[in-house]
Structures are given as structure tokens and as C-alpha cells.
N, C-alpha and C positions, 0 to 999 in steps of 0.2 A: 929377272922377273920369275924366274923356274924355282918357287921357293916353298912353296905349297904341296903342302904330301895329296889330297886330295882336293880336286873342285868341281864346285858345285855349279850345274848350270839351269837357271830358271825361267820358264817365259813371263814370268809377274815377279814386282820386288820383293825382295825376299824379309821373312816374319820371324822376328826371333821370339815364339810363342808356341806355346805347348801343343793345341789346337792345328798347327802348320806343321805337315812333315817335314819342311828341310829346318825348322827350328830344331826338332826333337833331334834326325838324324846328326845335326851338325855337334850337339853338346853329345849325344856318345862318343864322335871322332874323338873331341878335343879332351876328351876325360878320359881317353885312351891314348894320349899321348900324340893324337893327326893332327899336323897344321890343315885349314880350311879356309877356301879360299871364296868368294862367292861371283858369278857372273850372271847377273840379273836381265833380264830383257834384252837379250841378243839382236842385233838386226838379223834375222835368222835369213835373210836371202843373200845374205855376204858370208862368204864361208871365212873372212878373215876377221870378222866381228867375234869370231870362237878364240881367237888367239890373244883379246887383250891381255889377259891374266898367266902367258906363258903358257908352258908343258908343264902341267903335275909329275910328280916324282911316281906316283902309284897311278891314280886312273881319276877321269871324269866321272862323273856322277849327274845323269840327269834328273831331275826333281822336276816330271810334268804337272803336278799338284793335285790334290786330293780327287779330282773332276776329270770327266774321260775327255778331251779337247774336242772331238765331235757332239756332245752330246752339250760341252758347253758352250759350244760355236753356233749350235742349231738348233731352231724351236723343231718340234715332232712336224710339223710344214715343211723342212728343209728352208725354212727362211733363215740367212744368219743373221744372229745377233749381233746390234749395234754395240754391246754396250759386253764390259767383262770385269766383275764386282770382284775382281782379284788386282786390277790394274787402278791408280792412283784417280780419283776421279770415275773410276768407273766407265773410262775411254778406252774401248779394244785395239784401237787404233793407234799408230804412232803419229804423234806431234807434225802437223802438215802435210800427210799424205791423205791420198784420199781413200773413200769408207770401201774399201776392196778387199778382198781376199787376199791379197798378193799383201796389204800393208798392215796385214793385223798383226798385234805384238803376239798373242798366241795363234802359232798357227795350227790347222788340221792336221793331226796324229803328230804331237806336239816332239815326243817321245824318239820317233821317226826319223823326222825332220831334223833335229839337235844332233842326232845321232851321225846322220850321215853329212851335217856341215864339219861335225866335227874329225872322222874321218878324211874329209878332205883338206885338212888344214892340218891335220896327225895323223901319218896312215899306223903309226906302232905304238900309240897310247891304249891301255886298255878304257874301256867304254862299258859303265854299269848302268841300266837303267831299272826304273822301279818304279812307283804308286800305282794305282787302281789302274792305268791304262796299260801297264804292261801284265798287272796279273789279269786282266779280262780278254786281252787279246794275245795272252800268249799261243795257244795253241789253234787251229781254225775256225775262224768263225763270221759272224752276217755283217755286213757292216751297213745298216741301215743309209745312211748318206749317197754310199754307191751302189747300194742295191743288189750286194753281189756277197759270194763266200772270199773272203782277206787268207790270204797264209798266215803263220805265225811272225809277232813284231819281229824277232828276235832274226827273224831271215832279212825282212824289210829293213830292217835299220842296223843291221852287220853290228850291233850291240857284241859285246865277249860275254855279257851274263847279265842274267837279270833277276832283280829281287821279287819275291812275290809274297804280297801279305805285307803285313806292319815290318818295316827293316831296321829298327835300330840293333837290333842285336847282327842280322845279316850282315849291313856294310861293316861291322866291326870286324867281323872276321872276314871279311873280304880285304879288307887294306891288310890285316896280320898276315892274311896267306899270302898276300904279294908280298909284303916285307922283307918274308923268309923263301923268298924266290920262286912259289908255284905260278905257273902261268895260269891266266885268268881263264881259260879257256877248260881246265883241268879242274877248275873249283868245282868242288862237289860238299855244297853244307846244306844242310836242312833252311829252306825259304829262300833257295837258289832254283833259277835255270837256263839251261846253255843247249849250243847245240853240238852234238856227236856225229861222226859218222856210223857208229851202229847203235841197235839199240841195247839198252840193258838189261840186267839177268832177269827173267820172267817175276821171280820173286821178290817183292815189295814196288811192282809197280802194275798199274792199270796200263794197256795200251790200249790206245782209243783207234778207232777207224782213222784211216790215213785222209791227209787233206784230197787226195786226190778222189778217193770215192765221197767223200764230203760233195763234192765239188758236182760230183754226177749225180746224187740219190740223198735231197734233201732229206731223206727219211733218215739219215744216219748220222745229221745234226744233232738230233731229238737223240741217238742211240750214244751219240758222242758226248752230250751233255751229261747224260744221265747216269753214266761213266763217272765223271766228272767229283760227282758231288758223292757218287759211291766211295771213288779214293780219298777222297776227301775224311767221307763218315769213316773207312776204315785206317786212317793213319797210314795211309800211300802214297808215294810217287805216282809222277801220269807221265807217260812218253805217249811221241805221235809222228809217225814218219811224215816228209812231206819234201818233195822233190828231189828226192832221193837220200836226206838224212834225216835225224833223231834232233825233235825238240823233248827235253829229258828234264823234267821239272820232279825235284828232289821233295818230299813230304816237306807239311808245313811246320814251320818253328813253331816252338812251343814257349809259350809266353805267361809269367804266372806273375799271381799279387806284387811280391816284392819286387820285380822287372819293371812294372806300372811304378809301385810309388819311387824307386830310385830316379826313373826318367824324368816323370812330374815332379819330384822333389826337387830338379835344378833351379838356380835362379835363371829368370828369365827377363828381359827387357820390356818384351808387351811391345814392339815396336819396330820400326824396320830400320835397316841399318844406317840411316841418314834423315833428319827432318823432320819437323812434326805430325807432317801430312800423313796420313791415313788412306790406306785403302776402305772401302765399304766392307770388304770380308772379314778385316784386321778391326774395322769399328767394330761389328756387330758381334764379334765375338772376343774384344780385350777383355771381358770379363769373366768370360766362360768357362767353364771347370769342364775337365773330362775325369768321369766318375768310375768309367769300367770300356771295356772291347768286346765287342762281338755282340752274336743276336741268333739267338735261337726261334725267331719267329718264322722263319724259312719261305717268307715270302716267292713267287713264285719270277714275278719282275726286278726284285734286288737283287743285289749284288755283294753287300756288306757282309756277308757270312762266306760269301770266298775269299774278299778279302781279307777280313778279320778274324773268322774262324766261327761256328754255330757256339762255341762252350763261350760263355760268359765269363773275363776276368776283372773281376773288382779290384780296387786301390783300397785301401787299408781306410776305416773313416781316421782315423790320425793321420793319413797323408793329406786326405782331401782338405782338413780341417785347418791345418800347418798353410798350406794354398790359398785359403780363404783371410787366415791369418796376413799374409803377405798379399794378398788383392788390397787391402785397409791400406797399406803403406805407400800404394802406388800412387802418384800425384796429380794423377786422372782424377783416381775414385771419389766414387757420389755417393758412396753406401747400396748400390745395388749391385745382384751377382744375372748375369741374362739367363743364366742356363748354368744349370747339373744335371749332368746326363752322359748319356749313349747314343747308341744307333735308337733304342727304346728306354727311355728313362729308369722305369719303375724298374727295367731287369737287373739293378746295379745288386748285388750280392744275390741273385738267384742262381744259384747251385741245382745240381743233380743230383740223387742223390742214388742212379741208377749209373753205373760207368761204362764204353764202351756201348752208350745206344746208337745205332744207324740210323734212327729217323731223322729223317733229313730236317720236319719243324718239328720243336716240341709242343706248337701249339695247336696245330691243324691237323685233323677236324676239329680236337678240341684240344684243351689244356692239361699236358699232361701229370699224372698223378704224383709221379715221381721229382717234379718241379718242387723245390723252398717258395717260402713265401716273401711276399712282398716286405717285409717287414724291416728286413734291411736300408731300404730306401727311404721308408718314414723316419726311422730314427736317423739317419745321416740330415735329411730335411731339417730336425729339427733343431737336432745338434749345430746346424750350418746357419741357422736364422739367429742364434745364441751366441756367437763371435762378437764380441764389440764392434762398434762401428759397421755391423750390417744392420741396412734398414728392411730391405728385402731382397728377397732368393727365389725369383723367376724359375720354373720348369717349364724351359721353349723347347725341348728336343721333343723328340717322336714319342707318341704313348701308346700303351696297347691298350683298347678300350675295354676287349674282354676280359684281361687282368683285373680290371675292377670289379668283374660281378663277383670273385673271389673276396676280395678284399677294398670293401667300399667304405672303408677308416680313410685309406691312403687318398681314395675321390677326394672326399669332404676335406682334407686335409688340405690338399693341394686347391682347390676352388678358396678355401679358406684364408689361406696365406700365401701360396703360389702363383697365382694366374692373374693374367691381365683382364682385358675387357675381354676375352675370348680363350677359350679351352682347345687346342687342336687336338684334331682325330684323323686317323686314315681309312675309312670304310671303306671306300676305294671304289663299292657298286655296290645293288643293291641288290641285285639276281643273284640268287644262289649258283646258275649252273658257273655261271662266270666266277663267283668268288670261290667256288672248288677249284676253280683251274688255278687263281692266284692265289692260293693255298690262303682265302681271309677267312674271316670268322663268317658266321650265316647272317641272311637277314635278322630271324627272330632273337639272334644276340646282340644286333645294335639295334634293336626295338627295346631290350631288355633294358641295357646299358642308359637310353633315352628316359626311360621310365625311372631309374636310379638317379641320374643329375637331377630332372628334372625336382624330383622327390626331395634331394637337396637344396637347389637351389632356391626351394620356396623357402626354406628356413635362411638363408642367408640376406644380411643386410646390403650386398655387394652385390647385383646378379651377374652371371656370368653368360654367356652367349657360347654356343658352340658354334667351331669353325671348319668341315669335314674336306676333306683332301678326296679328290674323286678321280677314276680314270674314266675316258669312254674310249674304245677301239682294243681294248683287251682283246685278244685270242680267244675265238671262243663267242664272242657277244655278237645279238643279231642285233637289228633293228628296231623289232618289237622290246629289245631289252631295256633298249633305252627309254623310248615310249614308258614303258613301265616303270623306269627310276624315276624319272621324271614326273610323273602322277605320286608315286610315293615320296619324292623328296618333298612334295607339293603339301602333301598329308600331312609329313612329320614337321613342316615347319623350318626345315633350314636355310640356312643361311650359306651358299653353295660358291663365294667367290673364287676356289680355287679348283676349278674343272679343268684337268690336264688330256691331253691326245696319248695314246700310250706311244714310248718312245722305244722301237728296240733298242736296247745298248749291249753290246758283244760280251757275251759270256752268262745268262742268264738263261732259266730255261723259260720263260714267256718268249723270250727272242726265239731260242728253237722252236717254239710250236708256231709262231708268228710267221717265220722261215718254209715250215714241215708242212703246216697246216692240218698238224695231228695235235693231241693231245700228249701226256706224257706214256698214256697206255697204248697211245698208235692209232686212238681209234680220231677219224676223220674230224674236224672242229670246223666253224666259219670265217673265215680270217677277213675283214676288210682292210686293203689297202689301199684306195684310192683315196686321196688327201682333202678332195676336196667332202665326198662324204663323210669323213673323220671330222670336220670342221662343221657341220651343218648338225652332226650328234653332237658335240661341243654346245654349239650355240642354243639346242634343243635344251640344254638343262640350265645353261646360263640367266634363259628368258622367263624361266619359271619358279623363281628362289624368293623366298621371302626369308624371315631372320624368326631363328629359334630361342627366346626368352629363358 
């Protein structure tokens, strides 16, 4: 059975689809010469359920999947959720057991968990882990669920290294550097990190407060974050002591156009490795293009720009197109494509044209000058509607609304040919002092932007409805604040189905001020945490929505 150079270990079946990280990961192995092996839905409370697929020759690989497993286990209530649109059916649960904790196929800190079954069942296999849950919780941070400051994963789940950021080029040179005999523990590549017993040379790296003053002086969250995103902006390592050794996370891989279209240029099945059955995550997005990485919007509760990086890297429109070409052949297809996009749609070939900027967004307060224009996106749009056998080409990913008052061609374009019954938007609130904190655009710029659809929409034969994404319990929001969205959402006419509770998730800087109870300048903020108030501001905007024409 020990015949596999690498395996992969999953809590949901595994997606051999461009959209899925262990799809992407896996065709760099195998195009580098790695047998791959896959272990899907672990009984993860048997540590012998890790052994079916033998000992790897090089190391396991855990893939907890795009989503932090607390953030996907738990509504902002701490209620968990019944249901996990990555699992067949959309059942979190395993086959006969009952709706507990103890029996969910993913479980809480997924990454963790896999780590130390396996460990127990291999105490000398090396153990990589990687996606969004190890780069947001690598180093100390809040863990909303337990209420408390977490050390780094990489102690917790006795991992040998971990990927951080997009890895298909990382685990390639992770399996090459075991090949030729370096210990995994010694790996030192760009989008790597491990832990040391000291720390590193002061030079090309940030060191952030140690967990232990973490631990005592909330304030040094906010000071540790903000760190963070500094090493970040300047092309640095971060190290971080914490119970006596060095978590030493090496600067992030650098990923450009042709790295995107070689990847997405594989062929791909669109399917999982057995059966015709479908996941809900694997339906809704078999048709879905990924057009470029990363997001210079610098929101202040996401997380996408540490994982992915703030620079924007576009796919060649002949890759995208060549994709499109081979979506037609699949024996699904209906002629529709769900989505071309990003983290933010329209940012798909926006370029800087300024190098080496620190600002953490490009767009807040406003949109910077030194930004390209949208214009890359329309013409890929149109190009991508003109493939034979496309009937239409959905834009479901995230938009930026004040992108448009720039360039209100690309609006009309997309209401015209791209959108469904509905246009989504992320205003997120409607008080200015709160959208400064989550680094959004102002009120008076989604008044503007409303006044722009609207101005379209009356000429169009198809109307289109806006559909706005909200938060309440931001950092930062009182009472009266909501009172007041809630009179304005009233004004404007929307249509408000998607009112969310703010969710800390580890490694964001809303989580630190959320934590701190400071702002990012230290100065004092309002923080509500009592769940059931967050819920009664919920319902305060839920009950007041009508539909904006």
C-alpha cells in the first residue's frame, strides 16, 4: 500500500476542479513527476482511519479546504451548523450518527485535528499543512468560538511545516526538497513556515510581540496585526516567539500571469473522484472561471489579501478563453458560465502602476489614482460571451460598487448581459464612522452609485434589483447606528435579505479591534459582544426592507 510519494488528506470529497485547492495542488504534483494519493472524509476520531492509504514516501498533505472550519462549523451565534455544502448532500454529518459534534465529518480546527490523528498513527512521516486555516491562524491569535487568544497551529497540531498563501508552486518544492533528503523541519522557501528554536536574522523579517504578551495586553493584538500586514506591504518574513520557540514564516511566493494560466490551463474533470453525485459547492461552481488572485480592496474584516496577496494577478484573456472553450465540451453543459471573477470581479487586469506602494487598500478612503482601469474586464466579458455555444456569462463573484462611478460602461454592461434578477453589492453599513473602520467606501458613495443603476436601469428592458450584503456588530458600531441604517435602508428602497452578525475569524484586523476594543490608531472604539444584542440589531434591519426596483 506505501506507493504514493504524496497524500492528500481531506474532511469533504475531494474536487478535481480548478475552483478547489486540492484539484489545483494535486495536478502540480503529478506534472512534476509525484504519485498522489487521496484520503477523503477521515473518521477523524480513529486515529487508524489515517492509515488506510499506507505511509507516503515524502509527507501527508492536509487540505482543510478553502473555509476556516470554525467559521464554517458556526453561525456568528455560536450555533453549529447542521448542514456543510462541501459534503455530498450537504450533510455535516456522517451517515447514522447523531447531529453532535463528536460526528461531524469536518471537524473544529480541521487542520489540527488531521494533524495530530495522524501523528498518532505515524510518529516519522513529515506533515504539511495549508489553505486559509493555517495561513490565518498561524501565528497568535482570538479565536472567536473559545473566546480566548489560540497559539500558533503549527504548535497545536505538531505539523513540520506549513504553506501559506496559494501553494501550488510551495508543495512542489516541498516534495523536491524531501526527495533530495532535506528534513522537512529545515525547509526554508518563500510561502513556507515552521517552527525554530531561535529566531531569525533581524533582517527581512518583522517580529511581532510574543504570544505571551498577546495573551496579557489585548492592546498588542491591534500592535501585532498591524505588523502583519506591514510585512506583508513590505515583502517580509514575520517570526513570533511563543513558549519558548520561533514560528518563522518565510515572505510570500510570488505568483505571476503565466503561473495562473499554466495551472488553469490543465485538464480538469469538473467532478469528484467517483460517481455522479455532486456536492452543492462542486454544483454551484462547475462552471466557474477563475479570472485572476488577489484584492487590493483592503477590507478591514477579510482575509483574502493575506491569503492571496493585495497585487492583482490576471490570467492571460487566451487562457480564460481556451477554459471557456473547453466548459462547451463538458457533458454537463447548458450554455451558461456562473461566474468570471475574483475575490472582486471587475479587478481582473487592474494593474498599478505605482510599485512598491504600502498602502494596505488601494481603495480606501478612496480609489487610488495610480489604479488601471476597468477596461480589461469588459473586454474579457465580451470576448467570453462570443465563444460558441455560450448562451450567457453570469458575474456572481463580489463587485466593487465604487469601481463603477469610475467607469459606468462596465455597470450598464454587466446589468445588460451579465446579471440575473439581482446585482450584488457589499455596502456592508451605512455610518460612515463604522465604514472607516472596515476600510468601505462612504455613505454619499453608495447614494451616488444608487443614483447611477438606478439612471440605467430605467433604460433597460430587463430590470434588475439590487441585492446589498450587510454587517451589524462591526467594531466600532453603537446602537443609534443601526437605528440609523435602518431608517436609511428604509429611504433607499432595499431589498436587505442578506444581513450578517460580524463573525471574528483569526487573523483579520476587525478581529483585533473586536479583541482590543481599540481602533487601528489605539484610540478607544464600542465593541458589542453580547450575542443576544447582535441578534435583536440583526432583526432591527431584517423587519424594515422593502425591494429596490
Amino acid at each position: 500500500m506505501d506507493h504514493f510519494d504524496v497524500i492528500f488528506v481531506l474532511p469533504y470529497p475531494f474536487s478535481d476542479h480548478p475552483c478547489f485547492p486540492e484539484g489545483i495542488l494535486k495536478k502540480a504534483l503529478e506534472l512534476n513527476g509525484f504519485s498522489v494519493g487521496i484520503l477523503e472524509t477521515p473518521r477523524w476520531q480513529r486515529s487508524s482511519s489515517f492509515g488506510l492509504l499506507g505511509r507516503p514516501r515524502l509527507f501527508f498533505a492536509i487540505v482543510s479546504g478553502p473555509v476556516d472550519s470554525i467559521v464554517l462549523n458556526y453561525t456568528s451565534s455560536r450555533k453549529r451548523r447542521m448542514e456543510d455544502l462541501y459534503q455530498f448532500g450537504g450533510k455535516g454529518f456522517f451517515k447514522g450518527a447523531p447531529s453532535s459534534i463528536g460526528s461531524k465529518i469536518r471537524p473544529d480546527r480541521t487542520a489540527l485535528v488531521f494533524a495530530n490523528r495522524l501523528r498518532e498513527e505515524f510518529k516519522d512521516v513529515p506533515i504539511v499543512i495549508g489553505g486559509l486555516e493555517a495561513s490565518l491562524r498561524l501565528f497568535a491569535h482570538y479565536d472567536f468560538q473559545e473566546d480566548r487568544v489560540r497559539r500558533s497551529i503549527l504548535l497545536d497540531s505538531r505539523a513540520d511545516l506549513a504553506v501559506t498563501g496559494m501553494g501550488e508552486k510551495q508543495i512542489v518544492r516541498i516534495a523536491q526538497a524531501l526527495e533530495q533528503g532535506v528534513s522537512a523541519r529545515e525547509i526554508e522557501i518563500a510561502g513556507t513556515a515552521r517552527l525554530a528554536p531561535d529566531p531569525p536574522p533581524q533582517e527581512g523579517f518583522m517580529r511581532l510581540p510574543s504570544l505571551e504578551s498577546i495573551s496579557e495586553d489585548a492592546l498588542k493584538l491591534m500592535e501585532s496585526q498591524l505588523m502583519v500586514e506591514r510585512a506583508v506591504l513590505q515583502d517580509k518574513g514575520i517570526c513570533q516567539e511563543q513558549n519558548g520557540r520561533w514560528v518563522i514564516a518565510q515572505k510570500a511566493e510570488d505568483y505571476s500571469s503565466s503561473d495562473l494560466d499554466w495551472i488553469y490551463g490543465l485538464n480538469y474533470t469538473r467532478a469528484h473522484r467517483a460517481g455522479k453525485s455532486l456536492s452543492p459547492a462542486l454544483q454551484m461552481n462547475l462552471f466557474s472561471i477563475t479570472s485572476h488572485r488577489g484584492c487590493c480592496g483592503g477590507c478591514a474584516f477579510c482575509s483574502i489579501a493575506t491569503h492571496e496577496g493585495k497585487q492583482i494577478v490576471s490570467r492571460s484573456p487566451e487562457s480564460i478563453l481556451q477554459e471557456v472553450q473547453t466548459l462547451t465540451r463538458h457533458p454537463a453543459w447548458k450554455g451558461y458560465i456562473s461566474d468570471i471573477g475574483g475575490a472582486s470581479a471587475e479587478m481582473y487586469g487592474m494593474d498599478c502602476r505605482q510599485k512598491g506602494c504600502e498602502k494596505s487598500s488601494c481603495l480606501h478612503p478612496e480609489p487610488c489614482k495610480n489604479l488601471s482601469s476597468l477596461s480589461p474586464f469588459l473586454e474579457l466579458l465580451r470576448q467570453c460571451r462570443k465563444v460558441p455555444g455560450v448562451k450567457k456569462v453570469f458575474v456572481s463573484s463580489g463587485v466593487r460598487f465604487d469601481l463603477f462611478l469610475q467607469h459606468p460602461e462596465l455597470l450598464e454592461e454587466i446589468m445588460v448581459h451579465h446579471a440575473g434578477a439581482f446585482l450584488r453589492i457589499a455596502p456592508e453599513h451605512t455610518e460612515d464612522e463604522v465604514l472607516y473602520l472596515m476600510k468601505k467606501p462612504s455613505f454619499e458613495t453608495l447614494e451616488q452609485f444608487i443614483r447611477l443603476f438606478q439612471f440605467i436601469n430605467r433604460g433597460l428592458r430587463r430590470k434588475i434589483q439590487l441585492a446589498p450584503y450587510l454587517i451589524v456588530g462591526h467594531p466600532g458600531e453603537r446602537p443609534d447606528h443601526v437605528a440609523s441604517m435602518a431608517k436609511k435602508l428604509k429611504d433607499l428602497g432595499f431589498s436587505t435579505a442578506d444581513v450578517q452578525v460580524f463573525t471574528p475569524s483569526p487573523g483579520t484586523l476587525s478581529t483585533a479591534m473586536f479583541y482590543s476594543c481599540v481602533s487601528p490608531t489605539f484610540a478607544p472604539i464600542e465593541v458589542e459582544k453580547n450575542v443576544q444584542a447582535l441578534i435583536r440589531r440583526k432583526n432591527l434591519l431584517a423587519d424594515r426592507t422593502t425591494i429596490l426596483p
